[in-house]
N, C-alpha and C positions, 0 to 999 in steps of 0.2 A: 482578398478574403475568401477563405473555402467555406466550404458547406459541412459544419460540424460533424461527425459520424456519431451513430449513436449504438454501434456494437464492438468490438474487439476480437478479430480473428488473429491467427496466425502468424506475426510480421517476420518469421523466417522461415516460411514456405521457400521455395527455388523457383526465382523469374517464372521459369518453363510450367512448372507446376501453375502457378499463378494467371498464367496467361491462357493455358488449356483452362482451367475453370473456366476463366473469360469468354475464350470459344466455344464452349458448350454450356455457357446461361447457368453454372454452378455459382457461381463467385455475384453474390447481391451487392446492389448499389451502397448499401452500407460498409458490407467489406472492401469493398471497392475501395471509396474514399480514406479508410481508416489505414489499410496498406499504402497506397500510393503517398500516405503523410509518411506514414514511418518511414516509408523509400527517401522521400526526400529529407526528412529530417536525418537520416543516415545519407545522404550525400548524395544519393542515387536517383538523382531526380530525372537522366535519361531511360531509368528503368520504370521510372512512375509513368513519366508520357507513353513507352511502347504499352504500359497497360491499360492507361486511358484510350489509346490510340484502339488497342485488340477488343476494349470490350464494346464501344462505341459503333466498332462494326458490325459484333454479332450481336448486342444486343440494341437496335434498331427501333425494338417493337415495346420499350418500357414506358412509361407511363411518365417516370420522372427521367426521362434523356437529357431533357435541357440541362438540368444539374450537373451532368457529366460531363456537357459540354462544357458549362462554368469551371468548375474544378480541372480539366484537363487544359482549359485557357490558362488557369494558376501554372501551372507545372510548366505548359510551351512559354512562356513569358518569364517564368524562372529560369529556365532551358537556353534565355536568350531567342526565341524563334518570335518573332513580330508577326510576322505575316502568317504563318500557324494560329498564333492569338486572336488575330482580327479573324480570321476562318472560324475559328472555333466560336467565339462569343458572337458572332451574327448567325450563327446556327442556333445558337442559345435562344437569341430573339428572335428567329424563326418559330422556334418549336413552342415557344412564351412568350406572346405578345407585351405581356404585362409581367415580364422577371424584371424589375425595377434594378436587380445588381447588375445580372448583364449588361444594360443599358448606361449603368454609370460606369463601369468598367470598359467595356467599347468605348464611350464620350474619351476617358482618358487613356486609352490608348491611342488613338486617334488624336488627341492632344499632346500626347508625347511625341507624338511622329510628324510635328508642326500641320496637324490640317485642321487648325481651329473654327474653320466654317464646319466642316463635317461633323467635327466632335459638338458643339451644340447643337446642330440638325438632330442631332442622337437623342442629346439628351431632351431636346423639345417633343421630338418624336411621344419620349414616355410624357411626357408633363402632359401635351394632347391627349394619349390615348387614356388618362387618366382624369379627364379633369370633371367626370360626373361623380366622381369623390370625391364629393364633397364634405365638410366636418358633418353636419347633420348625417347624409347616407353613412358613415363613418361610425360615428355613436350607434344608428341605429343596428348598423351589422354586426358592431361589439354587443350591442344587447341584446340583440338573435341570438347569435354566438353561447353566452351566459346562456342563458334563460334553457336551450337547448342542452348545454352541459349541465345544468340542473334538473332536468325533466328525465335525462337519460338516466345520470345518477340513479333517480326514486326510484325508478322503473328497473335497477339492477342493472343496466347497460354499460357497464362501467369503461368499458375499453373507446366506445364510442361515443361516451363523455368525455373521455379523458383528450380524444380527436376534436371534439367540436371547442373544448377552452382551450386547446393548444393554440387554435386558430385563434380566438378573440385573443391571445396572450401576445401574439406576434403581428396581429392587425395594430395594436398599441400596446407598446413593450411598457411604455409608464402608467399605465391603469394599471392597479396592482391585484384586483378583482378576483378576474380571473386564472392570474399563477397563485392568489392566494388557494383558492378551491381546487385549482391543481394537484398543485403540491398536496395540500390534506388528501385528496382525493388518491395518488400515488403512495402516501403512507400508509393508508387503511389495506392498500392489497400489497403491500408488501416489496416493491417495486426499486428496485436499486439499480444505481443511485440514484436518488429523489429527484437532484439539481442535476439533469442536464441540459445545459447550454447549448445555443444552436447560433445560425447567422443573425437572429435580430436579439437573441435573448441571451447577456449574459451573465456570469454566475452574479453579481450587484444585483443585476431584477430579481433575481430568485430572493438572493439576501433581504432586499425592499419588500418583498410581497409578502414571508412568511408572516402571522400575526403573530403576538406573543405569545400566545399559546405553543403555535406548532415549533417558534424557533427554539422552544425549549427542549423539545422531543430532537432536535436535529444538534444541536450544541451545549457542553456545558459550561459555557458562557456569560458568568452572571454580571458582566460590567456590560454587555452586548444586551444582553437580556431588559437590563435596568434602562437604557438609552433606547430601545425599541419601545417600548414600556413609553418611554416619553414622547418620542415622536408618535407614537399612536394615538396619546391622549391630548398632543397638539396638533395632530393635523386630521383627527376623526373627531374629537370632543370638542376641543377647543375652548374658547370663550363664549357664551351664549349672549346674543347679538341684543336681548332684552334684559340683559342685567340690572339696568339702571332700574327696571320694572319691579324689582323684588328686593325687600328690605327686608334687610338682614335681622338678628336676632340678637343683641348680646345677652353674654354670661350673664347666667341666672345667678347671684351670691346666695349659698348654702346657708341658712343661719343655725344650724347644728339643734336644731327643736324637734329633730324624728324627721325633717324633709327628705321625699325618698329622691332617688337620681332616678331621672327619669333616659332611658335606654332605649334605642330602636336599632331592630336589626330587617335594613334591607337587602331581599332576593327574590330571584325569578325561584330559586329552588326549594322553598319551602314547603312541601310534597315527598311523592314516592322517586327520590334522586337520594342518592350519598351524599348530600348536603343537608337534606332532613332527615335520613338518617341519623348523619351523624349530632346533630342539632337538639331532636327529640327531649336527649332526657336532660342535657343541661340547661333548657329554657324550663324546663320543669324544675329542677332545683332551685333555679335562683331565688334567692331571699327577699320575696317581696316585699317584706317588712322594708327593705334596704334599697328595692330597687324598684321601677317601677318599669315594666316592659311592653314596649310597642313590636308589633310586627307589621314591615309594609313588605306585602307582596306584590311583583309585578308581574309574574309568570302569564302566561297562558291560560285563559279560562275554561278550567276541566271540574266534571263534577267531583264534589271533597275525597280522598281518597283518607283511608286508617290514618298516613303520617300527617297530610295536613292536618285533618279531624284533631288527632292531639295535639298537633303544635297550636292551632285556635284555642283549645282548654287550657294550655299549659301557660299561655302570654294573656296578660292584661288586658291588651287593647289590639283589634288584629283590623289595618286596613288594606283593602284591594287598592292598589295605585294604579293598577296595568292601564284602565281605560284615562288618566288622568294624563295631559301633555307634562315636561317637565317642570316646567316650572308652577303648574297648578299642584303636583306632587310634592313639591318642595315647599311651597304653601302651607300642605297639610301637615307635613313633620316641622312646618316654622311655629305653624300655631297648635300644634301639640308642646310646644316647648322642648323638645327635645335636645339632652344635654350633651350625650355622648351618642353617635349615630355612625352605625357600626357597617360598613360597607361588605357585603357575606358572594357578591359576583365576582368584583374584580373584572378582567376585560374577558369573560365568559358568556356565554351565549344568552340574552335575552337583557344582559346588563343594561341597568339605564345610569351610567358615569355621569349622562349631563343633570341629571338631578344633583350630585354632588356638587358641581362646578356651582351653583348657586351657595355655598356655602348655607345649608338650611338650619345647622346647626353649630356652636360652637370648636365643639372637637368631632372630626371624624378619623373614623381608624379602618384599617384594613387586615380582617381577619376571615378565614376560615376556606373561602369561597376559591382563591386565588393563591395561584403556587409562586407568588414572587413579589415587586413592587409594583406601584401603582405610577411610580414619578410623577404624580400630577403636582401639581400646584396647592390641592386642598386636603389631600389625604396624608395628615400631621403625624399618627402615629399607625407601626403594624405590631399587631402582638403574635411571635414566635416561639419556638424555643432554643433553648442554648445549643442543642445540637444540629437543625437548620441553619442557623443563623448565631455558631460563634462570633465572641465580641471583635477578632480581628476579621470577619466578614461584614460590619454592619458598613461598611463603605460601598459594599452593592446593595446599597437601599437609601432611597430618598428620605424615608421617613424616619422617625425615633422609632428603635426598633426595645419594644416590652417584652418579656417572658412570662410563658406559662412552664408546665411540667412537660407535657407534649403537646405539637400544636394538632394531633388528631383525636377530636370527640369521638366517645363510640358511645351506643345506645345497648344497654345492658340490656334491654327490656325485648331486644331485637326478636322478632317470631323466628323458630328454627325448625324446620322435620325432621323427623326422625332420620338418622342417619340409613344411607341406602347399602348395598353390597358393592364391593368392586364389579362382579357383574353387571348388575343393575347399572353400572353408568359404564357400560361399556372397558372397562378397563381387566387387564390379566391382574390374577390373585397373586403372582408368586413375584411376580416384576417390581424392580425398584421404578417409584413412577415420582419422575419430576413433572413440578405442574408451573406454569403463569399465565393466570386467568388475567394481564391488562389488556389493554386493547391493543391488540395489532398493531395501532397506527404509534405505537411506542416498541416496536418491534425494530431494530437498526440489523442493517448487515453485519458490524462488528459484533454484536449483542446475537444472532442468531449463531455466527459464524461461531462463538464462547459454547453455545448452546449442545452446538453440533458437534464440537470437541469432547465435549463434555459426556455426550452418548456412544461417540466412537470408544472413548476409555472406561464406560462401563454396561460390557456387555451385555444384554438382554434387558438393558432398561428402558422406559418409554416417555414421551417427554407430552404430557398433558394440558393441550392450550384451548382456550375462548374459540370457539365453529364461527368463521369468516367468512365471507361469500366464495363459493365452490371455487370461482378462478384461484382466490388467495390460497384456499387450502389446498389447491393442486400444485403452487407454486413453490410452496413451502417443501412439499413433498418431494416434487422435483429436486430443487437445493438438497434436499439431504440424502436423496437417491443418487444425485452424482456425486455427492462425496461420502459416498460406500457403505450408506446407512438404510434398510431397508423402511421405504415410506410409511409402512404399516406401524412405526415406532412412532412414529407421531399422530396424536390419538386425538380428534377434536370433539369439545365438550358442547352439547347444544343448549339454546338458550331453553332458560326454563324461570322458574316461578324465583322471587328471592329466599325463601326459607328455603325451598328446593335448593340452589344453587349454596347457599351457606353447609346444608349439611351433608353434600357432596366435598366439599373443601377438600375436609379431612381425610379425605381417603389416599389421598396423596403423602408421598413420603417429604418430598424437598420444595417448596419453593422456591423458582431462580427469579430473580428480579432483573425488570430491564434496566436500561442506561442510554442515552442520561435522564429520561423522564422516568424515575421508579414508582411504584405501586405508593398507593395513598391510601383510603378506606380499601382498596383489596387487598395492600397487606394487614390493616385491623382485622376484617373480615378473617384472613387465613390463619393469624395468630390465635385469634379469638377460637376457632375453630381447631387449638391444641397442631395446628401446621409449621414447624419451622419454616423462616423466610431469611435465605440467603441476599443480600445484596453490597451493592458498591455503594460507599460514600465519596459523592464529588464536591463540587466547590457551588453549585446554583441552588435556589430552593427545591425546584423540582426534582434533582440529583439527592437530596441528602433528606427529602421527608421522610423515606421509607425507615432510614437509618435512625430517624428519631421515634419510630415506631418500633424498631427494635429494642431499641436501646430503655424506653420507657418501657418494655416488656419484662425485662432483665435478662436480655439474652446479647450484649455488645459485641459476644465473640463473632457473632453472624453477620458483621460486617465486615467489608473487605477494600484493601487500600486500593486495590485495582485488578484489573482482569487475567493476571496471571493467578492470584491469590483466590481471587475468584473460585476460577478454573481447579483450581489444585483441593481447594475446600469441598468443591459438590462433587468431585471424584471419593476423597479421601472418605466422605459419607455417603456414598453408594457402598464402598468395599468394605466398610465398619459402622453398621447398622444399630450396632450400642452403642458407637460415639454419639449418633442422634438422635439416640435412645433417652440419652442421658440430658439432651436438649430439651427433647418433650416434655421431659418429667420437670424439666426447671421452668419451663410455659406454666405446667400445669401446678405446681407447687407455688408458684407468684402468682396466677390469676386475679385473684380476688384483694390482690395485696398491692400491686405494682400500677404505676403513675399511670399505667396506658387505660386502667378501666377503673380511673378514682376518680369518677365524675363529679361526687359531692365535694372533693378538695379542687377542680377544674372550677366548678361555679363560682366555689369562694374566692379563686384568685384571678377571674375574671373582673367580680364583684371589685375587689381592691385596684384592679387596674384602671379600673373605670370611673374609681373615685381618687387615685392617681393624676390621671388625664383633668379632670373636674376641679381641682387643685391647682393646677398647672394653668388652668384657663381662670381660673380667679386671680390669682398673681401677676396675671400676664403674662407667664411661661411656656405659653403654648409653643412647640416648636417650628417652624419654620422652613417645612423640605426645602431638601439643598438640591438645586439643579445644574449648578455649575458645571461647562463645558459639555454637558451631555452630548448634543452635536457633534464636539466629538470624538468623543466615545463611539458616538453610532460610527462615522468613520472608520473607527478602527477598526470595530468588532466587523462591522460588516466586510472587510478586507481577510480579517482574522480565519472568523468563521468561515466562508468559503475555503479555505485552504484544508479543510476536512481534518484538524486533528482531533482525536475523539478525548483523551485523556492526558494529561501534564500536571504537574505540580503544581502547586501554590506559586512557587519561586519561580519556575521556567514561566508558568502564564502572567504573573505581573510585569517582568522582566520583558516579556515580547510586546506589550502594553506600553511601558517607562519608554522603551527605543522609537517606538512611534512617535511616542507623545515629546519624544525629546527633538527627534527629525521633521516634527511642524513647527516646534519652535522654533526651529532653528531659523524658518522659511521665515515664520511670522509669529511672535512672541504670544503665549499662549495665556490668558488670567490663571493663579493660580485655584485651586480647589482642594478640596479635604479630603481627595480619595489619593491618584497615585501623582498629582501633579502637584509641586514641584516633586520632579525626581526624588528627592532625595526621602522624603516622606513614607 
């Protein structure tokens, strides 16, 4: 086993070239190893040893030698040289007491060469000189480790976070903790490629670590997505160990005399978040005559800000859950009677899932908060709409999957400033300026690389994103300075006030959208704000919201089957400025008329959905998420996804899915299910 590289030089340099680097400390241990693979893996594996051999002697004085000496043991041992190998890997263990591969490598070379006293001597060797690691000193260094990559983080240290969880990642490859934080941590700066695998970590950890959230940002994946989704709410949420402790609720029967449905919608984000944004003014419409509305908040306890303030005026009954355990929380929505209890996180940041897991109330659903499914066990229905989630996609989703018109609320009521000048935010007057204000951490190599195409073919225009931390935006710059694009073209916008931010939007000519996590409330935002928003529509939820944010706007032609169409559409409207002239004017000509901002028709067929659901659970038709085989699914996908393909069809991605699922069967016969098994389905 070598020691993964983690840069890419040159691999047709000439021997001679390559070896003078060697000799004069040009040629780093990185290039080092990534040449000497290509050498061997082209056949040339007595040219890889004289370069391990040349650099080993002049460089002497490195820090990480032993490595060299490992990897160049790889090579003399492929080379056939035995007695080079044992030289080499007892130099290894000289320089590192404690390289635990050396040591099993020596053991088996040494056992290869029949000297099986020797070769356990070796290996006992390490087992001694290890054995005050113990599990406990083990855990605790892993939570150093964290704790340290967290502290650096806050503090903006980012590069020497990103070293302190590398280590906890590789002190135990199956704590998923710390490559989760990683990884997010490496998407927010921009960092490609995200997953790389080294000697203890590979590309499977990365797959296991990502949470649902981020593996949607890295894959558009939605059978992968849905089976993540599950194993996270079975091996983070699980079943709560005091269930037997809490009794359940049945269905309340409606006896049609004016009884209103009584409604809760729990979140951490009921506040100043694009969750109560977008929330605001359709808890304010609902028909209270019809309905009767709870809010349980679990957030963080901050003083009221404007959007809480109205969302408390605009709902019924408003309780703080946060300080309550779960299952005292579930209590409180049990003996509220609540009918239909509307789940607004999803597995997002401050969610509390194991409320749910008590089943607190008859039906629950999963709306607004969460770009995908829940797969849990108790979350019966999600309400979408038809362009997220056309009818031949409701097979990536656990749940009954209901329609609205769009599934993004926007808040008509939103405060805006006054629009500022192109000056004023930093931007050139006469420039075509493409903007995408999401977040970085949804920024992909493919997705920038469309980007940066996209400015090479039209000249003098500038490409307008969200101020990142300095590293990121110096990196960005970079990337688009080596491929022959002067950095100053990419213009970053700093954080500022929300009205602020909304009525800069407009000043932008295009928005690009990323892939495969695209804009959600920031494409409302941009629409709303008279901005066209170019994007892709894929096959996942978080791939295709944006598209139903167009599409609810009345503007469909501004979606794109994929990135060459992409590509060729934000050119063709840079060079014909009337073509998306004539865009504007169709944003602005629908505003007040199209599904994206008919909040009073969104309440009403909420309302319906919810006495749908209420229905359903009187009858006893509540439905009954389907989890079949999900396991494996996750297998798949997890195989799948690591193979990095960004974009595929319908037909080529279930097609790569059927041959898996067909080549387990074959092993060992698989239960059927509703999605792509049996084949033939």
């Amino acid at each position: 086993m070598t020691v993964s590289p983690s840069t890419v030089p040159d691999p047709n340099a000439p021997l001679l070239h390559l070896l003078l680097r060697a000799r004069t400390q040009q040629l780093s241990l990185a290039d080092l190893f990534q040449t000497a693979e290509t050498l061997s893996a082209a056949g040339q594996t007595p040219a890889a040893v004289e370069l391990y051999k040349t650099w080993i002697a002049f460089n002497d004085a490195n820090p990480l030698l032993h490595l060299a000496y490992f990897n160049y043991a790889v090579s003399l041992s492929k080379a056939g040289d035995v007695a080079a190998t044992l030289h080499a890997l007892r130099a290894a263990v000289r320089l590192n007491p404690l390289f635990g591969q050396a040591h099993i490598n020596l053991g088996r070379t040494l056992e290869d060469c029949g000297l099986i006293g020797q070769a356990v001597q070796q290996w006992r060797t390490f087992v001694d000189a290890t054995a005050e690691l113990s599990p406990d000193r083990i855990n605790n260094r892993l939570l150093s480790l964290q704790h340290i990559g967290r502290v650096l983080e806050g503090t903006g240290q980012l590069e020497e976070a990103e070293a302190a969880l590398w280590q906890a990642m590789e002190l135990q490859p199956s704590r998923t903790e710390a490559a989760q934080h990683w990884i997010s941590l490496r998407m927010r700066q921009c960092k490609w490629p995200v997953v790389t695998p080294s000697t203890h970590l590979t590309a499977r950890h990365f797959m296991d670590a990502m949470s649902s959230m981020t593996i949607a940002c890295y894959a558009d994946d939605p059978l992968f997505h849905m089976a993540k989704a599950y194993r996270y709410c079975r091996q983070t949420v699980g079943r709560p160990d005091d269930l037997a402790a809490f009794e359940r609720r049945p269905v309340r029967q409606k006896t049609g005399s004016g009884e209103r449905l009584r409604v809760g919608y729990v979140s951490s984000d009921l506040r100043q978040h694009a969750v109560g944004f977008a929330l605001s003014e359709v808890l304010e419409l609902h028909d209270k005559a019809n309905v009767e509305i709870f809010a349980y908040y679990c957030g963080d306890p901050a003083p009221i800000d404007p959007t809480q303030a109205r969302i408390k005026e605009a709902v019924d009954h408003w309780r703080d859950i946060a300080g309550l355990s779960d299952i005292d929380a579930a209590r409180q929505i049990a003996a509220d009677e609540i009918d239909v209890l509307v789940d607004v996180n999803g597995y997002t940041k401050h969610a509390r899932t194991k409320i749910f897991a008590y089943r607190p109330a008859p039906v629950i659903v999963n709306f607004c908060g969460y770009p995908g499914t829940m797969a849990s066990p108790y979350h019966q229905y999600m309400i979408a709409d038809a362009t997220i989630v056309p009818p031949e996609n409701e097979i990536y989703y656990t749940e009954k999957v209901l329609r609205i018109a769009c599934n993004q609320p926007v808040d008509r009521k939103r405060a805006v400033s006054p629009r500022p000048s192109r000056a004023d935010a930093g931007l050139p007057e006469d420039a075509f300026v493409f903007a995408s204000f999401n977040g970085m951490q949804k920024i992909t190599a493919p997705c920038f690389a469309r980007w940066l195409a996209i400015l090479t073919a039209t000249p003098g225009s500038v490409l307008w994103l969200l101020v990142g931390d300095d590293s990121v935006n110096d990196r960005l710059r970079k990337m688009a300075e080596d491929a022959g694009i002067a950095p100053e073209r990419l213009i970053f916008a700093g954080k500022t006030l929300n009205p602020d931010h909304l009525a800069r939007i407009g000043l932008a000519d295009l928005f690009l959208d990323t892939f495969p996590y695209g804009a959600h409330s920031t494409a409302a935002d941009a629409i709303t704000q008279g901005l066209p928003v170019l994007t892709i529509a894929g096959k996942s939820f978080a791939s295709r919201f944006c598209a139903s944010i167009v599409t609810a706007a009345g503007i469909p032609e501004m979606i794109c089957t994929g990135p060459d169409e992409y590509v060729r559409k934000a050119v063709a409207f840079a060079h014909d400025p009337k073509s998306l002239a004539a865009v504007r004017e169709s944003l602005q000509r629908q505003r007040e008329t199209s599904a994206l901002r008919d909040m009073p028709g969104l309440a009403r067929r909420l309302e319906e959905l919810f006495w749908q659901m209420q229905g359903d659970a009187e009858r006893g038709e509540t439905p009954v998420p389907d989890l079949r085989n999900l396991d494996i699914y996750y297998e798949i996908g997890a195989e799948l996804a690591a193979s990095g393909i960004e974009i595929e069809d319908d037909t080529a991605y279930r097609a790569r899915y059927r041959a898996q699922l067909a080549a387990l069967d074959d092993f060992a016969p698989l239960s059927p299910d509703a999605r792509l098994w049996p084949a033939g389905q």
